[in-house]
C-alpha positions as CSV (number, residue, x, y, z in Angstrom):
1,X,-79.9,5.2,-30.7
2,X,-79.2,9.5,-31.3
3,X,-78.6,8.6,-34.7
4,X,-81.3,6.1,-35.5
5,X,-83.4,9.1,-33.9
6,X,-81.4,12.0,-35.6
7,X,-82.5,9.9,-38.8
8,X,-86.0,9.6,-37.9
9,X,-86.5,12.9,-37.0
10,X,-84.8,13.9,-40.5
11,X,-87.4,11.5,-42.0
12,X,-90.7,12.9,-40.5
13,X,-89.1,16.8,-41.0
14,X,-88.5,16.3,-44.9
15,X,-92.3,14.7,-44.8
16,X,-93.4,18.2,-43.5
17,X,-91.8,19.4,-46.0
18,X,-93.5,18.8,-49.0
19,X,-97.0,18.7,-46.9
20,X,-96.5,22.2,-46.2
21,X,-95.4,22.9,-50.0
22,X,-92.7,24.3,-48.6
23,X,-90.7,22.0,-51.2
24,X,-92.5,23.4,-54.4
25,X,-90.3,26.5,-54.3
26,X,-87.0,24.3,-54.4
27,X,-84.9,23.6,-57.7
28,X,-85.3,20.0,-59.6
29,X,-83.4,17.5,-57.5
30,X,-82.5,19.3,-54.8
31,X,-81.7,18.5,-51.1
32,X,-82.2,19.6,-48.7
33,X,-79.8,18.6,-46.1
34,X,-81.2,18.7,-42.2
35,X,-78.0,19.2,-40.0
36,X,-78.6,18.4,-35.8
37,X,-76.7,20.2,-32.9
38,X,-77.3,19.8,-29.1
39,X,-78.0,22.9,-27.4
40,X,-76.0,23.8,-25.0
41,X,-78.5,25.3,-22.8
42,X,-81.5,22.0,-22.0
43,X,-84.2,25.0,-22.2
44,X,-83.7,24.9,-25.9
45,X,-84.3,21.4,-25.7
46,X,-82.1,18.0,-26.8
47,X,-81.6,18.9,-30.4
48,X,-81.5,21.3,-32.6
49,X,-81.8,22.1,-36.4
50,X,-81.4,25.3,-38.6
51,X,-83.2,23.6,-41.3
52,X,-85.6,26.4,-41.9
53,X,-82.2,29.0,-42.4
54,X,-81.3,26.8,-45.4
55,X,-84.6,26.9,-46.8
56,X,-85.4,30.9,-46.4
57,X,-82.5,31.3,-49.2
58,X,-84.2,29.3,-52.1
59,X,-88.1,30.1,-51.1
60,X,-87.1,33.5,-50.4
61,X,-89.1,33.5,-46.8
62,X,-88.2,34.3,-43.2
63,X,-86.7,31.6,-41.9
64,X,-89.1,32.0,-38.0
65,X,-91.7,31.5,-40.8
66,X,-90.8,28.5,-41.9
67,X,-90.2,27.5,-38.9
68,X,-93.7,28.2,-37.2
69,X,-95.3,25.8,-40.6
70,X,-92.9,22.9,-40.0
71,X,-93.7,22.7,-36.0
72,X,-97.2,23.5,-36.5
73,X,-97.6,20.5,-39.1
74,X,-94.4,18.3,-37.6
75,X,-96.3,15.5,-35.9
76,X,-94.4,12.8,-34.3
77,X,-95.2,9.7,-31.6
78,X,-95.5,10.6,-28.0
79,X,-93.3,8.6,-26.8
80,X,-90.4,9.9,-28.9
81,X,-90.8,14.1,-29.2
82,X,-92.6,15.8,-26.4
83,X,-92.8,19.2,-28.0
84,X,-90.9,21.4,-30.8
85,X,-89.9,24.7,-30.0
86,X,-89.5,27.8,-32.6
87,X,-86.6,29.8,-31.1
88,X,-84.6,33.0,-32.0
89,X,-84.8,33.9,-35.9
90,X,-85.9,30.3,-36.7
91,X,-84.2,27.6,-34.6
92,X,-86.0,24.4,-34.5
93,X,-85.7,22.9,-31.0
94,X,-86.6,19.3,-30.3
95,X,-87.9,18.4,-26.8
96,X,-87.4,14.5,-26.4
97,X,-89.8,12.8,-24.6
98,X,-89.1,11.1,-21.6
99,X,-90.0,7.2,-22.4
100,X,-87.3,7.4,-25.4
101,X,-84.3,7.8,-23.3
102,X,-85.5,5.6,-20.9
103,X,-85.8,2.9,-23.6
104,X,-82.3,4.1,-23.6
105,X,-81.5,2.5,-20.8
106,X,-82.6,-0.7,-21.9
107,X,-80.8,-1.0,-25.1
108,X,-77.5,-0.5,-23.3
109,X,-77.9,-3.0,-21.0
110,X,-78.5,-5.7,-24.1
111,X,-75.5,-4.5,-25.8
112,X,-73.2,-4.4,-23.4
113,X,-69.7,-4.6,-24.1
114,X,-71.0,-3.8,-28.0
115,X,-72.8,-0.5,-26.9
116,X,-70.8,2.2,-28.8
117,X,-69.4,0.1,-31.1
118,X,-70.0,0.4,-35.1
119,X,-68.8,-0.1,-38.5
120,X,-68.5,3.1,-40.4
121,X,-64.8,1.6,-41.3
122,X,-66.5,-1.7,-43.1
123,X,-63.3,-3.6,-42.6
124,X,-60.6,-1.0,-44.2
125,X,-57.3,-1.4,-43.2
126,X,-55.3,1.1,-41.6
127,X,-51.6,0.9,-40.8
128,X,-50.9,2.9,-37.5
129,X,-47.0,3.4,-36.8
130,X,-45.9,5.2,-33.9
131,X,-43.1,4.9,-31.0
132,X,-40.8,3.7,-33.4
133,X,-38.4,5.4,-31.5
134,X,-34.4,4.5,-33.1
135,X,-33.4,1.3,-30.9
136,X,-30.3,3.1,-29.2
137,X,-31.5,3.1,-26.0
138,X,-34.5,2.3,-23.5
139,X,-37.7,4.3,-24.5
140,X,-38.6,7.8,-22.1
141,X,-41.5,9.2,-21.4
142,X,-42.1,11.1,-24.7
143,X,-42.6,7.4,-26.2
144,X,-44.8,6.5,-23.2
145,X,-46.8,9.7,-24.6
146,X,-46.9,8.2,-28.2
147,X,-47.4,4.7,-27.5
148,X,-50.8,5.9,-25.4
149,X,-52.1,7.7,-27.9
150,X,-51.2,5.5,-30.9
151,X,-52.5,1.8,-29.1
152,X,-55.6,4.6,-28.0
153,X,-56.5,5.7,-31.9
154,X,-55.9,2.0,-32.8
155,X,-58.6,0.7,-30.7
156,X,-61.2,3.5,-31.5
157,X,-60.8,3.1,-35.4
158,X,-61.4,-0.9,-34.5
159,X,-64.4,-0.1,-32.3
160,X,-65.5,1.2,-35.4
161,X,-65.0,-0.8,-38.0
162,X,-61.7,-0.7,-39.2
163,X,-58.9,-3.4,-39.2
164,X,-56.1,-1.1,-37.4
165,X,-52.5,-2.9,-37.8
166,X,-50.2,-1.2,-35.3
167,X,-46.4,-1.3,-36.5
168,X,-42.9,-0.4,-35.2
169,X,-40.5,0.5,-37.7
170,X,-36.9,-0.1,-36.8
171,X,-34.0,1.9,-37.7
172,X,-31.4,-0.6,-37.9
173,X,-29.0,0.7,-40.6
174,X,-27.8,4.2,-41.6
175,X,-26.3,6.8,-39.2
176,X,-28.2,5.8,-35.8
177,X,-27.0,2.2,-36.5
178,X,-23.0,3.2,-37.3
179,X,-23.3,5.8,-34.1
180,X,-24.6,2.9,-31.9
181,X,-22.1,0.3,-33.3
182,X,-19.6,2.5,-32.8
183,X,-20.3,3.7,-29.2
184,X,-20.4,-0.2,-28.5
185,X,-16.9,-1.0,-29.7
186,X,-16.1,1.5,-27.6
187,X,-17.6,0.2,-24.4
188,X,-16.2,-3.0,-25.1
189,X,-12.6,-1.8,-25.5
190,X,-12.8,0.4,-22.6
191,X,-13.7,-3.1,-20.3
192,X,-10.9,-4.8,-22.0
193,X,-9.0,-1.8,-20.1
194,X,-8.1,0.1,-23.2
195,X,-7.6,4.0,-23.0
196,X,-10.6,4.3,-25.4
197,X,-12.5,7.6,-25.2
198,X,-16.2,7.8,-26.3
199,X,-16.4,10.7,-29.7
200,X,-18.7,12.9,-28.9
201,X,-21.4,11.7,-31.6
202,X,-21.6,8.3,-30.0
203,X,-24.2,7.5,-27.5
204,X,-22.8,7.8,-23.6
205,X,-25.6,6.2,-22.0
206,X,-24.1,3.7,-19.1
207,X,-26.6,1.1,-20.1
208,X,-23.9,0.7,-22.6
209,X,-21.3,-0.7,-20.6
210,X,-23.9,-3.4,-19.4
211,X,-24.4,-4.4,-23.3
212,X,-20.5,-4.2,-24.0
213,X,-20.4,-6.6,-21.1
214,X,-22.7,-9.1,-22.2
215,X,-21.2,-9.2,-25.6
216,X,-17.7,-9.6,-24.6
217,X,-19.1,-12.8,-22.0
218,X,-20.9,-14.2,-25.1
219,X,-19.0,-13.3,-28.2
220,X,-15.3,-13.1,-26.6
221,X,-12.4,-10.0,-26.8
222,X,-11.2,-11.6,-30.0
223,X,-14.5,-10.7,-32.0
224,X,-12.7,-7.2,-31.5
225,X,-9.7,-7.9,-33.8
226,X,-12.6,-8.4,-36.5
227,X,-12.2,-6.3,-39.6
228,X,-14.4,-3.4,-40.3
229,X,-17.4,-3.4,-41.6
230,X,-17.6,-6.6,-39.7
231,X,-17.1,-6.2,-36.4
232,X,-19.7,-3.0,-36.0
233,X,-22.3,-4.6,-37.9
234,X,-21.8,-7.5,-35.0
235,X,-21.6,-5.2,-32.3
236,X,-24.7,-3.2,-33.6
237,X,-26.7,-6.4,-34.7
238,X,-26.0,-7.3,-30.6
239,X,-26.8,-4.0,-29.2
240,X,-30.7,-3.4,-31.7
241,X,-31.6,-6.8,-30.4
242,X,-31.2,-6.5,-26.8
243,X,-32.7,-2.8,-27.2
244,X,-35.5,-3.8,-28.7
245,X,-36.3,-7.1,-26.1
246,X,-36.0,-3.8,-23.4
247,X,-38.7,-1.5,-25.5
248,X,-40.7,-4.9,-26.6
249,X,-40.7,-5.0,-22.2
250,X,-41.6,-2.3,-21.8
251,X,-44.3,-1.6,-24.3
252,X,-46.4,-4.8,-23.1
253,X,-45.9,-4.1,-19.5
254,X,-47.7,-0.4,-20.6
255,X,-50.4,-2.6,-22.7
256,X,-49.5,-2.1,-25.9
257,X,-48.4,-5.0,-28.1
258,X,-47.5,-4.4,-32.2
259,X,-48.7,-6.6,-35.3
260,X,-45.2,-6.3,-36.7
261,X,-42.1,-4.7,-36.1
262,X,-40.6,-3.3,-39.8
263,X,-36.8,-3.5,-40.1
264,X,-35.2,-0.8,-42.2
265,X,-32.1,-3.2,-43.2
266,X,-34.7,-5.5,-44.9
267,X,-36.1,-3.0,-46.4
268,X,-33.3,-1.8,-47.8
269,X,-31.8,-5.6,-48.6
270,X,-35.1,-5.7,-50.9
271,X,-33.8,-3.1,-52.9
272,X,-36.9,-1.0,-52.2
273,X,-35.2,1.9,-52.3
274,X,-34.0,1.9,-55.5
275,X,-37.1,0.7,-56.8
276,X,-38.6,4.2,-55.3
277,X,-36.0,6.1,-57.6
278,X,-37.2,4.4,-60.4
279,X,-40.9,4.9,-59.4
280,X,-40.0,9.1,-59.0
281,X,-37.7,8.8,-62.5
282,X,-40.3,7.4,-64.5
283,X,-42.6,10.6,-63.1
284,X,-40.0,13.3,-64.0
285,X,-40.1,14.2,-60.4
286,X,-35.8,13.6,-59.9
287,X,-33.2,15.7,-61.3
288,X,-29.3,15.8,-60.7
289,X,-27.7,19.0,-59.6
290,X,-24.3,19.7,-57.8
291,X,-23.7,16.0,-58.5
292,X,-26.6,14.9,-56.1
293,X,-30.2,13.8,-57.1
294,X,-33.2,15.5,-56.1
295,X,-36.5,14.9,-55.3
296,X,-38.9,17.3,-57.0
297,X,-41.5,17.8,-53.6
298,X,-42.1,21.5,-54.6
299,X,-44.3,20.5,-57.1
300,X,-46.7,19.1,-54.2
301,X,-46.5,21.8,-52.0
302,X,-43.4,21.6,-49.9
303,X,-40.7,24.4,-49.5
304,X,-37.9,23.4,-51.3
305,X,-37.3,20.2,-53.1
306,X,-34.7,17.4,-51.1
307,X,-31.9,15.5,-51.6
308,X,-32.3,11.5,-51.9
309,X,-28.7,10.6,-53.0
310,X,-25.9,12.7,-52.4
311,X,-23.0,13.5,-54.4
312,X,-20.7,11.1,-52.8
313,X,-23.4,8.1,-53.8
314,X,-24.7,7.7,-50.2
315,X,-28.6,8.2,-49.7
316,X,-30.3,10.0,-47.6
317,X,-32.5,9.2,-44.5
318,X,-35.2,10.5,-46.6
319,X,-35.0,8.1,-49.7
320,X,-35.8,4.7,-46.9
321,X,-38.8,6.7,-45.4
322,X,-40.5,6.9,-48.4
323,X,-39.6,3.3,-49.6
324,X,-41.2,2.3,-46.3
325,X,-44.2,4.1,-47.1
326,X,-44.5,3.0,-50.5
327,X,-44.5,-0.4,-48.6
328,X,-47.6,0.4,-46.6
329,X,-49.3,1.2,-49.7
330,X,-48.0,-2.0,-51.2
331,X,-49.2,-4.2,-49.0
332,X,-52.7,-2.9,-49.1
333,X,-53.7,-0.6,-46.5
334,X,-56.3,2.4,-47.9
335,X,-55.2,4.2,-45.3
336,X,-51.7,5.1,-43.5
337,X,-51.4,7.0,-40.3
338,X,-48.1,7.8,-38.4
339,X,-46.9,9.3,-35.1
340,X,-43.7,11.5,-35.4
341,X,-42.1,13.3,-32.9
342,X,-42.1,17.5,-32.5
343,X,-38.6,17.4,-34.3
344,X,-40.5,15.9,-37.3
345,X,-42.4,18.9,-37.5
346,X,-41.0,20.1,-41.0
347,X,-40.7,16.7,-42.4
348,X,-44.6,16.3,-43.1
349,X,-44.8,17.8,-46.2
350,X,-42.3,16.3,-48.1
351,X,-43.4,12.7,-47.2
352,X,-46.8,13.9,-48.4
353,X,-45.0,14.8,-51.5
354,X,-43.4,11.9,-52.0
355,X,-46.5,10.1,-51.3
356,X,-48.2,12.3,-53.9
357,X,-45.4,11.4,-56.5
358,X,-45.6,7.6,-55.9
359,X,-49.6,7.7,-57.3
360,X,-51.4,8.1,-53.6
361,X,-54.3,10.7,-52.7
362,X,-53.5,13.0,-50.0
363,X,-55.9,12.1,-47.8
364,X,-54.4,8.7,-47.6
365,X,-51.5,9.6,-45.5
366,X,-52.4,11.5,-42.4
367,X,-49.8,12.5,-39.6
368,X,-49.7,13.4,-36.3
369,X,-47.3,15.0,-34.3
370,X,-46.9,14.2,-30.6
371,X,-45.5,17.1,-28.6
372,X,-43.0,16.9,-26.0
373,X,-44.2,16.1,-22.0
374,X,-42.7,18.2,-19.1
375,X,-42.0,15.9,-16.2
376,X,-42.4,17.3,-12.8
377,X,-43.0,16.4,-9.5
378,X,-45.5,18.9,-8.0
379,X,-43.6,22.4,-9.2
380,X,-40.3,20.9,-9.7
381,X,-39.5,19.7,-13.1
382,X,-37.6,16.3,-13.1
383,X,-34.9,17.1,-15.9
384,X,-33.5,14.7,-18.7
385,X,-31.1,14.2,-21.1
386,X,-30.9,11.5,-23.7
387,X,-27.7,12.8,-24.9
388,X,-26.0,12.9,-21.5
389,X,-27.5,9.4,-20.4
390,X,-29.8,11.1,-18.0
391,X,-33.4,9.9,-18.5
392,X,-36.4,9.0,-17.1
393,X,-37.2,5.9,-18.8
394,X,-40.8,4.7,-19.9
395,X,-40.3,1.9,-17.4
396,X,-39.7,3.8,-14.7
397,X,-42.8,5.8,-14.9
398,X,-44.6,3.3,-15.0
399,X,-43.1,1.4,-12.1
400,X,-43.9,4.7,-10.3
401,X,-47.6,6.1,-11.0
402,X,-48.9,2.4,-12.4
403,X,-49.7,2.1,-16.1
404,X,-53.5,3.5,-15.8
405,X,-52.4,6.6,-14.8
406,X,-49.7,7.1,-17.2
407,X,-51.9,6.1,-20.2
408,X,-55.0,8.3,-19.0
409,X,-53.4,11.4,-18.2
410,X,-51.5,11.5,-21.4
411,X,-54.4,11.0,-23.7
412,X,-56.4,14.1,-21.4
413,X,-54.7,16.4,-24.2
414,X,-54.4,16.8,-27.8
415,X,-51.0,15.0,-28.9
416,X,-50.0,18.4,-30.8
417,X,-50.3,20.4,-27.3
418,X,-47.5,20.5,-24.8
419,X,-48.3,18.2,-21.6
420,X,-47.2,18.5,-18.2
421,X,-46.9,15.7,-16.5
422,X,-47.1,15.7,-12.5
423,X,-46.0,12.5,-11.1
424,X,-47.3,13.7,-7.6
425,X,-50.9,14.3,-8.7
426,X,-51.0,10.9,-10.9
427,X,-49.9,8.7,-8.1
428,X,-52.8,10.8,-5.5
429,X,-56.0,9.7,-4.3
430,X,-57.7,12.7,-5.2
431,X,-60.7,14.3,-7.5
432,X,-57.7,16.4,-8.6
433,X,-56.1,13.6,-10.3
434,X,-58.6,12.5,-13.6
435,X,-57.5,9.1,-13.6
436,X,-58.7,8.7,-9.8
437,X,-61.8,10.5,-10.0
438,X,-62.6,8.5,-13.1
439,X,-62.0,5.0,-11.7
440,X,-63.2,6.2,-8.7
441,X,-66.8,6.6,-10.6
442,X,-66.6,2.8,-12.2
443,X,-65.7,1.7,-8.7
444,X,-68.6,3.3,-6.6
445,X,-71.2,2.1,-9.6
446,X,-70.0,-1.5,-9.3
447,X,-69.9,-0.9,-5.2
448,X,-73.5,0.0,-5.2
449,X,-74.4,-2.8,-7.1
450,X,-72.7,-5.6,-4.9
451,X,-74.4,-3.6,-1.7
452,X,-78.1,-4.5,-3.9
453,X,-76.7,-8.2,-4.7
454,X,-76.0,-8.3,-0.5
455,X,-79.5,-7.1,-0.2
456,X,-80.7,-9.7,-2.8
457,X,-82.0,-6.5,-5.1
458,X,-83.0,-8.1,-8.7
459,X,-80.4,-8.1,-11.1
460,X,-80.7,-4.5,-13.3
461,X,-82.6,-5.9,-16.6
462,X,-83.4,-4.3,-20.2
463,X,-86.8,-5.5,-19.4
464,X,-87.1,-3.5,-15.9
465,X,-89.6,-0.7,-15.7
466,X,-87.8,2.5,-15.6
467,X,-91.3,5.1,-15.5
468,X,-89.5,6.2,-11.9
469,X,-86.5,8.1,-13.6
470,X,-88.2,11.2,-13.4
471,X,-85.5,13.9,-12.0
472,X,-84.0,15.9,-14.4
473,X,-80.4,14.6,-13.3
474,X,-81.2,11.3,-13.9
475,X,-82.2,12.1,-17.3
476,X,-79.2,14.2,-17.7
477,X,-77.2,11.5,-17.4
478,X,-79.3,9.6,-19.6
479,X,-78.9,11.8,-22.7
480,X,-74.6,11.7,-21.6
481,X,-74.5,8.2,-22.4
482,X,-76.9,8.7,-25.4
483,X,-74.2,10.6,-26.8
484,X,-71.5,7.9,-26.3
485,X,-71.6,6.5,-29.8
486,X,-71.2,9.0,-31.2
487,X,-68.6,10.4,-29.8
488,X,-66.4,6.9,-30.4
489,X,-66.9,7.8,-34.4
490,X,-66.3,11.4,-34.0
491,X,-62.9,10.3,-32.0
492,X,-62.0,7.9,-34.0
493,X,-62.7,9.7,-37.6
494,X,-60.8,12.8,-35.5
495,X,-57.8,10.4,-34.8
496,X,-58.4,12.2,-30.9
497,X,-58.9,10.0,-28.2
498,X,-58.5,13.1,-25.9
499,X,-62.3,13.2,-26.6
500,X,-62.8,10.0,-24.6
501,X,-60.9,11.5,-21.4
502,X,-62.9,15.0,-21.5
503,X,-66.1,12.6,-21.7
504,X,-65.2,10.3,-19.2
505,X,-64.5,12.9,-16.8
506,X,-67.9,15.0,-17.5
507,X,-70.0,11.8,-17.2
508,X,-67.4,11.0,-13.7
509,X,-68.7,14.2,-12.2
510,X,-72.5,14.1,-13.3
511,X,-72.5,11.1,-11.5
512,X,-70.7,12.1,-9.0
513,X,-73.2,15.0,-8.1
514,X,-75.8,12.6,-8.8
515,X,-75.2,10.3,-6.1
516,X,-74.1,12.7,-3.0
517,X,-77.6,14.0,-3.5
518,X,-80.0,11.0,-4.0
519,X,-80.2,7.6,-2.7
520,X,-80.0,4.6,-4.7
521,X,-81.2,2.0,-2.5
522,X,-84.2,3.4,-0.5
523,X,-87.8,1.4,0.6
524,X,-88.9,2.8,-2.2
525,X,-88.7,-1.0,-4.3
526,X,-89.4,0.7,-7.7
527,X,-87.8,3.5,-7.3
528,X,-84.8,1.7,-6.4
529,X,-84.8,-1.0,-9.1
530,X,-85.2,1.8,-12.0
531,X,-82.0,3.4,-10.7
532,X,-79.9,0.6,-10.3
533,X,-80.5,0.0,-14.0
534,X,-78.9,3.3,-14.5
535,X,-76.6,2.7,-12.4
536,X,-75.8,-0.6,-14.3
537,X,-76.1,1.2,-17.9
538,X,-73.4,3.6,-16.6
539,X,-71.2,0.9,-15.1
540,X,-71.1,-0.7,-19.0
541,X,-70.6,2.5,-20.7
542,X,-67.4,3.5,-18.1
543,X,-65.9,0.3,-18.6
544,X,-65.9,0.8,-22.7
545,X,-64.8,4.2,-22.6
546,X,-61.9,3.5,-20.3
547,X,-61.6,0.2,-22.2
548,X,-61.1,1.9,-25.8
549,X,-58.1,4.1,-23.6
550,X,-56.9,1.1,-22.6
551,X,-57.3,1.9,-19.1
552,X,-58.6,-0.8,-16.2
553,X,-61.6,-0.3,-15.1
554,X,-61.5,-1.7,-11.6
555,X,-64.5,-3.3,-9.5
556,X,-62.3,-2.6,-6.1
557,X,-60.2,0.6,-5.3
């Protein structure tokens, strides 16, 4: 509805335009672009342009001028601008009229679960990767973080438009793979009572022990007297599948479920990688020095150029990561966006090098890096250790403050900012607590509407008469859900659902303030009717915020 009005408003201004001849001083073919913001402050009205600025440059006139012609002429129906304003040195300030937003009202009551959705994507698709955490043991909480945020941005860039594929990619071969294999072995010879001590690069988490276990009750001791590489590729094989049925677990008891989960020894069974050195040889971006071959990424931007095979024969990490990319490109999505961890920090640009090299724009890779979280329990951080074995798993935190309240309050920051995470707060029944005071909104507004069905109220309708919003709060809130839309593209173009959270809790507390202050159900019949179709239009817009976060939004509290 903004934009359809943003567009008409544009229409009618450029129409002003040339009646004022304010056009006859502009170049051959120009445009004049008309660019909308929404005043901070409501006395300088619901929107806002600096269109007469742009057009004091080329016609060479103050811009309050202008200004002062294009309201004077500006002539618009009743029922959609009240008044225009000139303000300052030449703002343009659009007062919208009253029967517009409550026509508002109405259309998002017909479109329902559809209000806020849109198709600026036209069907692209988009590979999202995240968590993809190595499958050496259960996920923590810094995954919980990532899977949030990644399931979050995958569900905006479908509410508008795009076909989002969510994959896991799975180190199962290379160093993490030996390391676990090897720590398993270990485990298992240690049951069988052998004096077996765990190296110090091997993984000494306990969960472990219970892996060894199962193995030796399936597989037998003998399995152990295997040769090598055969017996740690077992072992390992054993250990990433029952790893991964634990994060699959966990993942879908969080609400988040992947299109496809991408191994790295297929990849490299393929013979992709090798195909990538050819790709990089036939561009002149590998040379050999010191015996190993390198990878020209300076050339694209990065700070030194990196080893892919080194002078022993044996690649590195680096050489699979960009075969796995190329793959995403291969099988046809525009557009590729990963989560990495904090530690990936300096890997960035030479992936966008090598995806530079390989043929692809820049923009077609975008990544995002998730920062750490700091768990505490009021002010007592709750420490852990994935190299000791002491962790606070994403299951557990789960178990303990519920999944809503785990997924909420990590999307109410930026995923490149440090987050706190207070277990204490998150599990409280306070306005302290965003989740609560959120749900708590979508709650009361589907509370007040069973106390009208009790009272056999009419059902809210697009087609009731809504003349009685009058108060200025009620059409505050109004223009807050008018904004909704918009805000799903903007979030979803961003790649920030944090924008969702920050809106959810804003609209939460207008509402909030609304309803300690005014009744909804009074003896005043029309009165009452109009604002339980606000009430109703909220309820809907709540439910596919919170949706889009994949949060509940519960009826009951």
């Amino acid at each position: 509805m903004i934009s359809v009005l943003k567009a008409h408003l544009t229409e009618s201004l450029l129409t002003t335009i040339k009646r004022a001849g304010l056009d006859g001083g502009l170049p051959q073919g120009a445009s004049t672009p008309v660019a909308w913001e929404y005043p901070g402050d409501p006395a300088f009205g619901d929107l806002s342009t600096t269109l007469a600025f742009g057009l004091a440059k080329t016609l060479k006139q103050k811009p309050r001028e202008i200004a002062l012609q294009i309201a004077a002429l500006a002539a618009f129906p009743p029922d959609l601008v009240d008044r225009i304003e000139v303000a300052g040195a030449g703002y343009l300030n659009f007062f919208i009229a009253r029967p517009f937003w409550r026509h508002l009202v109405q259309e998002i009551l017909r479109a329902g679960p559809l209000y806020g959705r849109a198709d600026v994507g036209e069907g692209r698709r988009v590979l999202v990767e995240f968590v993809s955490a190595n499958p050496t043991g259960p996920l923590v909480v810094v995954n919980a973080r990532a899977a949030a945020i990644g399931d979050a941005i995958a569900r905006l860039l479908e509410a508008v438009g795009y076909r989002p594929y969510r994959e896991y990619y799975v180190n199962d071969a290379g160093n993490q793979f030996r390391t676990l294999a090897l720590a398993m072995e270990v485990r298992c010879r240690q049951l069988l009572g052998e004096n077996c001590p765990m190296p110090e690069e091997a993984y000494p988490g306990e969960y472990l022990i219970d892996l060894a276990r199962d193995y030796l009750e399936r597989h037998g001791p003998e399995t152990l007297s295997a040769p090598e590489p055969d017996r740690r590729d077992r072992l390992g094989r054993f250990a990433v599948e029952r790893i991964l049925d634990w994060q699959r677990a966990s993942l879908e008891a969080y609400g988040v479920t992947f299109d496809g989960w991408f191994s790295e020894r297929e990849l490299r069974a393929r013979g992709e990688t090798e195909q990538v050195l050819e790709a990089l040889r036939a561009g002149s971006y590998l040379y050999e020095h010191e015996g190993a071959l390198w990878f020209r990424s300076t050339v694209f931007g990065d700070d030194k150029d990196r080893v892919l095979v080194k002078g022993d024969g044996e690649i590195t990490y680096f050489l699979p990561d960009i075969a796995y990319h190329q793959d995403k490109f291969a099988r046809g999505f525009e557009q590729v966006i990963d989560l990495w961890g904090p530690d990936h920090h300096g890997y960035v640009p030479r992936m966008q090098a090598a995806m530079q090299a390989l043929g692809h724009p820049p923009e077609a890779l975008k990544i995002l890096i998730v920062q750490l979280v700091r768990l505490m329990r009021g002010t007592e951080q709750v420490r852990m250790s994935k190299r000791t074995g002491q962790f606070v798993t994403m299951g557990e935190l789960v178990e303990e403050v519920g999944r809503d309240a785990a997924r909420f309050t990590f999307l109410t920051r930026r995923c490149d900012s440090q987050l706190d995470f207070d277990l204490e707060l998150a599990k409280s029944a306070s306005e302290d607590n965003p989740v609560y005071y959120v749900q708590y909104a979508h709650t009361r507004l589907c509370g007040i509407l069973r106390e009208a069905a009790k009272a056999h109220l009419p059902t809210p309708s697009p087609k009731d008469d809504l003349e009685p919003l009058d108060l200025p709060e009620e059409i505050g809130l109004i223009k807050q859900l008018a904004l909704y839309p918009e805000l799903v593209i903007g979030a979803a173009q961003a790649l920030e659902p944090h924008r969702l959270t920050t809106y959810l809790h804003d609209l939460a507390a207008q509402f909030h303030g609304y309803y300690t202050r005014h009744r909804i159900i009074s003896a005043d019949r029309n009165l009452t009717r109009a604002r339980l179709t606000l009430v109703a239009a909220l309820r809907v817009v709540m439910a596919n915020a919170l949706g889009l976060l994949g949060v509940s939004a519960p009826e009951r509290m």
